[in-house]
C-alpha positions in Angstrom: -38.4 -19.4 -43.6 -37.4 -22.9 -44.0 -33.9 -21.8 -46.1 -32.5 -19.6 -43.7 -30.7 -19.5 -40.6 -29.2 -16.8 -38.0 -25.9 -15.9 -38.3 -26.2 -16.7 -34.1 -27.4 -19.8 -34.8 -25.1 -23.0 -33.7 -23.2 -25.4 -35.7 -25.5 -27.9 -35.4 -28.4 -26.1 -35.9 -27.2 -25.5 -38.8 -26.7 -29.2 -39.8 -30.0 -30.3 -39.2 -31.6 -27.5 -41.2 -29.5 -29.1 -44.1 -30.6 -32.3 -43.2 -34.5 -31.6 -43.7 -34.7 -29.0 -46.8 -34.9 -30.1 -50.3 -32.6 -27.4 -51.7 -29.4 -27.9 -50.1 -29.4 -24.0 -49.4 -29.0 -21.9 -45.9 -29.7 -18.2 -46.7 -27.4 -16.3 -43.7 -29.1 -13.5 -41.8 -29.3 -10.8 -39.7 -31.9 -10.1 -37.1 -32.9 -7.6 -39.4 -33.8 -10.1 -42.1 -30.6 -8.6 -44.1 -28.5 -10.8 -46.0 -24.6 -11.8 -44.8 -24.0 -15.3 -46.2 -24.9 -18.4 -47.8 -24.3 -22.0 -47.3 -24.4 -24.7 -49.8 -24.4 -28.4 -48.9 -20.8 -28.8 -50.6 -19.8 -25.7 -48.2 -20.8 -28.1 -45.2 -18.7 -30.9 -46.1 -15.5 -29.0 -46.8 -15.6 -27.6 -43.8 -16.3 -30.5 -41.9 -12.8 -32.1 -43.5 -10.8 -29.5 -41.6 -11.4 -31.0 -38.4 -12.3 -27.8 -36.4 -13.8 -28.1 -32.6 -15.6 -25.0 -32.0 -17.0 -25.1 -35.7 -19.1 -21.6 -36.2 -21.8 -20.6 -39.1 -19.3 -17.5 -40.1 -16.6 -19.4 -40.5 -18.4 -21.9 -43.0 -20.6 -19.6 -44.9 -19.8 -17.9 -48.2 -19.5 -14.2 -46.9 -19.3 -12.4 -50.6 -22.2 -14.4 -52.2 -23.3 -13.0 -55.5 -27.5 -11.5 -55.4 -29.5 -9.3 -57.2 -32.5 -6.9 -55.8 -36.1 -7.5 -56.5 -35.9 -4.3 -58.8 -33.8 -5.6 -61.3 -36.5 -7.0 -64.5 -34.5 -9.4 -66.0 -35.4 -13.4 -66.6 -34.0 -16.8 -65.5 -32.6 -16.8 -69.1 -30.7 -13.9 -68.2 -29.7 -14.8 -64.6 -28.3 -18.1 -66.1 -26.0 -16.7 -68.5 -24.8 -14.2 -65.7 -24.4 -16.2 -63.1 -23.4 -19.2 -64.9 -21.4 -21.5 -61.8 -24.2 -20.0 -59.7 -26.8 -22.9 -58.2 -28.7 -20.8 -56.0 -28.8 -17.3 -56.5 -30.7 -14.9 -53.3 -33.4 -12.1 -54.2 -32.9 -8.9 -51.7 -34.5 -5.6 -51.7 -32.8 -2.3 -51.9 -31.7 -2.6 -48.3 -30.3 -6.2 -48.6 -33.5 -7.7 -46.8 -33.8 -11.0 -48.1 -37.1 -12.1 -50.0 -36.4 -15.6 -51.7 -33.9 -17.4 -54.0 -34.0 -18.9 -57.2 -32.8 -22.7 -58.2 -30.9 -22.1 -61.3 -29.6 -25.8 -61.6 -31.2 -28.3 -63.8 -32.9 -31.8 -62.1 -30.4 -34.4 -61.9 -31.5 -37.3 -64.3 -31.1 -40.5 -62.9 -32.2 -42.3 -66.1 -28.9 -42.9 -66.9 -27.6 -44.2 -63.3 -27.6 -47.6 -62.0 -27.8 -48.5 -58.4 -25.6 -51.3 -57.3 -26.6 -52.9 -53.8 -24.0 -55.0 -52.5 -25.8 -58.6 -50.9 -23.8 -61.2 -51.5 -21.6 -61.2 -48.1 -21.5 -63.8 -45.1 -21.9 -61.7 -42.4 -20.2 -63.3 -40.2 -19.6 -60.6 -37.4 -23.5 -61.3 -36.6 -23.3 -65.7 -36.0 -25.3 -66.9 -35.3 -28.2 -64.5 -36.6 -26.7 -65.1 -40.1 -26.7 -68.9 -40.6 -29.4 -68.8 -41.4 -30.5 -65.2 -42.4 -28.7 -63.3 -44.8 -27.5 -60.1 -43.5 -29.5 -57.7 -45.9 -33.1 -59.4 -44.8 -32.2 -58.9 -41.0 -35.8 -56.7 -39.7 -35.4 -52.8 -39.0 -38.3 -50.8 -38.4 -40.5 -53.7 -39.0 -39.5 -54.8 -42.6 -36.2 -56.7 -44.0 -33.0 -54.0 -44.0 -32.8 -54.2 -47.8 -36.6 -53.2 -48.5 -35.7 -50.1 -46.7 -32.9 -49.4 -48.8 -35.0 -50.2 -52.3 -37.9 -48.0 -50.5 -35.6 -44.9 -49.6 -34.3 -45.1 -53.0 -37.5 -45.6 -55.1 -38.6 -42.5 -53.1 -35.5 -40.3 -54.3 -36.6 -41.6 -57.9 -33.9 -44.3 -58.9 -35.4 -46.8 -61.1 -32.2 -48.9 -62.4 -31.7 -51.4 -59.3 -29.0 -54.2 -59.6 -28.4 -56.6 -56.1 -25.8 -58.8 -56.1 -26.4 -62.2 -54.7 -24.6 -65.1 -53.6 -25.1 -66.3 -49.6 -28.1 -67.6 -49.1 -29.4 -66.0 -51.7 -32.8 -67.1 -52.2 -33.7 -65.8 -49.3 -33.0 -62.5 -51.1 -34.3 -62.8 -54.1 -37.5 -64.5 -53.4 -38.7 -61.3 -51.2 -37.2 -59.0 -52.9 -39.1 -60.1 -56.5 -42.6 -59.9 -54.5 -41.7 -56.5 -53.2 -40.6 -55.4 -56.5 -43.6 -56.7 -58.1 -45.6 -54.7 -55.6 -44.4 -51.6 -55.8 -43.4 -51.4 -59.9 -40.0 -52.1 -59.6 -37.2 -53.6 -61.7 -34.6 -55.3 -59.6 -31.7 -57.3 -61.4 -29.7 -60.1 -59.8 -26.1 -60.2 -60.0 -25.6 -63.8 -59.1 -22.1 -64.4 -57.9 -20.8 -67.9 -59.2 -18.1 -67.4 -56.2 -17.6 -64.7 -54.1 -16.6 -61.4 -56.0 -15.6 -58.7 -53.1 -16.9 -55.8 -52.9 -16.4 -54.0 -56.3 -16.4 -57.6 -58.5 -19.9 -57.6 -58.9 -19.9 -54.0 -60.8 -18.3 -56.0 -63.5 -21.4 -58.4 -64.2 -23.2 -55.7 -65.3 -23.8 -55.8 -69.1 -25.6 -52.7 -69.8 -23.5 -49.2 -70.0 -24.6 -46.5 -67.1 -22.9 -42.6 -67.1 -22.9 -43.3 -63.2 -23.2 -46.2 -61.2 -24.0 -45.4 -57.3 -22.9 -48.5 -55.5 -24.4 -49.0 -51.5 -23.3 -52.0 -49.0 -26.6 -53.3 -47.9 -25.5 -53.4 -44.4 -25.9 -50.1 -43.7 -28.4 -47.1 -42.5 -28.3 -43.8 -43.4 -30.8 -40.8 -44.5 -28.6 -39.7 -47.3 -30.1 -38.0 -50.1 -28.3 -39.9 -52.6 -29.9 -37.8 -55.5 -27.8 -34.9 -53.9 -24.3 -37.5 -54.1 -24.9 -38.2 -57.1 -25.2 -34.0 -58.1 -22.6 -33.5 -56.0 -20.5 -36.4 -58.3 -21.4 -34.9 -62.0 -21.0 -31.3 -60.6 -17.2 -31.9 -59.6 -16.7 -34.1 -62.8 -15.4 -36.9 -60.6 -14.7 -40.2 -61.2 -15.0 -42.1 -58.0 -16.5 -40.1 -55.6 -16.2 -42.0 -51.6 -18.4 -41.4 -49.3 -16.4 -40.8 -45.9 -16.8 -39.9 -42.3 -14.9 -38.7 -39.6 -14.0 -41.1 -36.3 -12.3 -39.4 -33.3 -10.3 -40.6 -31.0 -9.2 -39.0 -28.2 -5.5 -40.5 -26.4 -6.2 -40.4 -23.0 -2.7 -39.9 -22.5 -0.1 -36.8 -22.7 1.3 -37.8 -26.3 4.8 -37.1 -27.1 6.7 -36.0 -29.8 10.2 -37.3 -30.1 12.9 -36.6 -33.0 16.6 -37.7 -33.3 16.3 -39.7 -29.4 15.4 -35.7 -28.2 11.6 -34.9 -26.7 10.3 -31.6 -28.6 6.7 -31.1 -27.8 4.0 -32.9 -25.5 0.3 -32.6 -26.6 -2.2 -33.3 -23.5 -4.9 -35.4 -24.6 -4.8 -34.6 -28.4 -8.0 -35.6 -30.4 -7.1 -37.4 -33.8 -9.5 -38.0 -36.5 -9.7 -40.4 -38.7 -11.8 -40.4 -42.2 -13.5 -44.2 -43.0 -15.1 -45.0 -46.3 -19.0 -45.6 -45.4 -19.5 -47.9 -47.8 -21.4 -45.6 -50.6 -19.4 -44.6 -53.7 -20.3 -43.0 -57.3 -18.3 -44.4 -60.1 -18.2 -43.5 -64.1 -17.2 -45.6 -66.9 -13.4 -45.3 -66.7 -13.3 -47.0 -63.3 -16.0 -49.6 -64.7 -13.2 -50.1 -67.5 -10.6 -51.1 -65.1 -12.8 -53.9 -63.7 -12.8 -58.0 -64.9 -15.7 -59.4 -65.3 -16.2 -62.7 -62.6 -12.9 -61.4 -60.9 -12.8 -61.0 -57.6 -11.8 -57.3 -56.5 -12.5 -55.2 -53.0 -13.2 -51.7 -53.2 -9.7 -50.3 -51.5 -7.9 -52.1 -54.5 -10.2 -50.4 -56.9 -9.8 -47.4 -54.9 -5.8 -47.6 -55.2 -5.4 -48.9 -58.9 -7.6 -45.9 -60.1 -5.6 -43.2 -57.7 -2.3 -45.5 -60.1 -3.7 -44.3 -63.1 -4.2 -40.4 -61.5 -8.1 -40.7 -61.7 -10.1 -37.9 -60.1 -11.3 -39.2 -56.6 -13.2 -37.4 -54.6 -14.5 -37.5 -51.3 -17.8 -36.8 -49.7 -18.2 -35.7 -46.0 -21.4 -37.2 -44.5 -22.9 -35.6 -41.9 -26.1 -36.8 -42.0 -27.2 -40.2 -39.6 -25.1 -43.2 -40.7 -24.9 -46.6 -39.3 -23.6 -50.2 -40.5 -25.0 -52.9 -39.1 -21.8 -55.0 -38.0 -22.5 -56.0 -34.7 -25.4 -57.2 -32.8 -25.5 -53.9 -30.6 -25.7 -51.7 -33.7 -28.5 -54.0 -34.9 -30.4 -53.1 -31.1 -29.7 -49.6 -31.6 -31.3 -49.5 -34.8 -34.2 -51.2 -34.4 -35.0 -48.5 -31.1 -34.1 -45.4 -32.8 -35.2 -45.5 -36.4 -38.2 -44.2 -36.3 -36.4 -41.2 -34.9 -34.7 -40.6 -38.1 -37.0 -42.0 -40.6 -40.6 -41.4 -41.7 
């Protein structure tokens, strides 16, 4: 079954199961088909935060999930009000073999979100690609970067799209209108008069969203950004930050001085560090903090709304991410995306 996963099974196993299945599930078993665990998608990323090495399936799963047994004749109605923080609820028989689960959520609705696609940048790490070419229309897998990002995204069923513009921007818009004329798409332009940042343009948006998902064009990821944006309303989070974990490892025996006295050597010590990926879910009260045609980056917005005690929350990717910042990035793309896109 495509929803579960032995309790023997690796780490990463694990991971890529998550990666491929709708329902952000993993029923735990046995090798006798007996239920021991669950894991969620949220379960993933907290884990992931605590920076373990050897990272094992029982330490991430849920070991005292709540079931029923096929037996029991009661309806969804029913299970809902019981279980009423439960997503995903597993079906066993009398002897705890599992036989299915049942989705007790309710569809995310995307009517009311707007997707913000940041365009309006130099990129100047990639001179001399970009004087000429804006970065967003730069080819992977055959077709501009940006028509991959409206394409993933009209596949996850987003419909309100809003690009801001301002280098070269032209070149954008004049593709982007055919494609969207194409495929049944509204696009808006949010034409910078000067350059905004990267959270300035959210403010030239006049219409009112409940959530606004806001992506850098310059990067590549398979994402399920319906899931984020689940994932945002579900933990009633204002700004929710995508993140993801760099390591470094010292090459170096690091020491650990206090008060001119050495206390402790670590041998090689692996330190992590966790970078926004340039994806981030916002509601109206971090909208409200924004002036319109004033120029703002995203780690002020970030630290005026942690000021004012907002709920920020972060999400752990481990699914493929890449930005497309330097020339070599752009190589590797081009050869391995078909590996990790259809």
């Amino acid at each position: 079954m495509k929803n579960t996963i032995n309790i023997n099974a690796n780490f990463d196993q694990c991971l890529k199961k998550l990666d491929i299945i709708n329902d952000k599930i993993l029923i735990v078993i046995n090798n006798e088909n007996k239920l021991v665990g669950t894991i969620t998608d949220g379960d993933v990323r907290r884990y992931i935060l605590q920076k373990k090495v050897n990272r094992k399936i029982s330490e991430v799963m849920n070991k005292n999930p709540k079931y029923v047994t096929n037996e029991k004749k009661i309806t969804i109605l029913k299970f809902k009000k019981k279980f009423r923080n439960i997503i995903f609820l597993p079906i066993v028989d009398n002897s705890k073999r599992y036989i299915k689960y049942l989705n007790l959520s309710k569809p995310t609705e995307l009517n009311d979100t707007a997707v913000i696609i940041l365009a309006g940048g130099k990129g100047e790490r990639l001179n001399p690609i970009t004087k000429t070419l804006p970065k967003p229309m730069l080819i992977i897998n055959e077709k501009p970067l940006l028509i991959n990002l409206l394409l993933n995204l009209k596949l996850q069923n987003f419909k309100n799209f809003y690009i801001s513009v301002n280098y070269l921007q032209k070149k954008i818009i004049d593709p982007v209108k055919r494609f969207s004329n194409e495929n049944d798409l509204e696009v808006n332009f949010l034409k910078e008069k000067e350059f905004l940042g990267t959270a300035g343009p959210i403010s030239l948006i006049k219409k009112k969203y409940k959530n606004y998902l806001i992506i850098n064009s310059d990067i590549v990821t398979n994402l399920n950004y319906k899931n984020l944006i689940f994932f945002h309303e579900n933990k009633d989070s204002d700004f929710t930050i995508c993140t993801k974990s760099y390591e470094n490892k010292i090459q170096f025996g690091v020491l650990e001085i206090n008060n001119n006295k050495i206390i402790n050597i670590k041998e090689k010590p692996i330190v992590y560090y966790d970078f926004c990926c340039g994806i981030y879910v916002i509601n109206q009260k971090i909208i409200s903090q924004l002036t319109k045609n004033k120029k703002i980056d995203m780690p002020e917005l970030i630290k005026k709304s942690l000021k004012k005690k907002l709920k920020i929350t972060p999400y752990m990717l481990h699914e493929y991410w890449k930005d497309i910042g330097t020339k070599e990035n752009l190589l590797d793309l081009n050869k391995f995306y078909s590996k990790y896109f259809i």
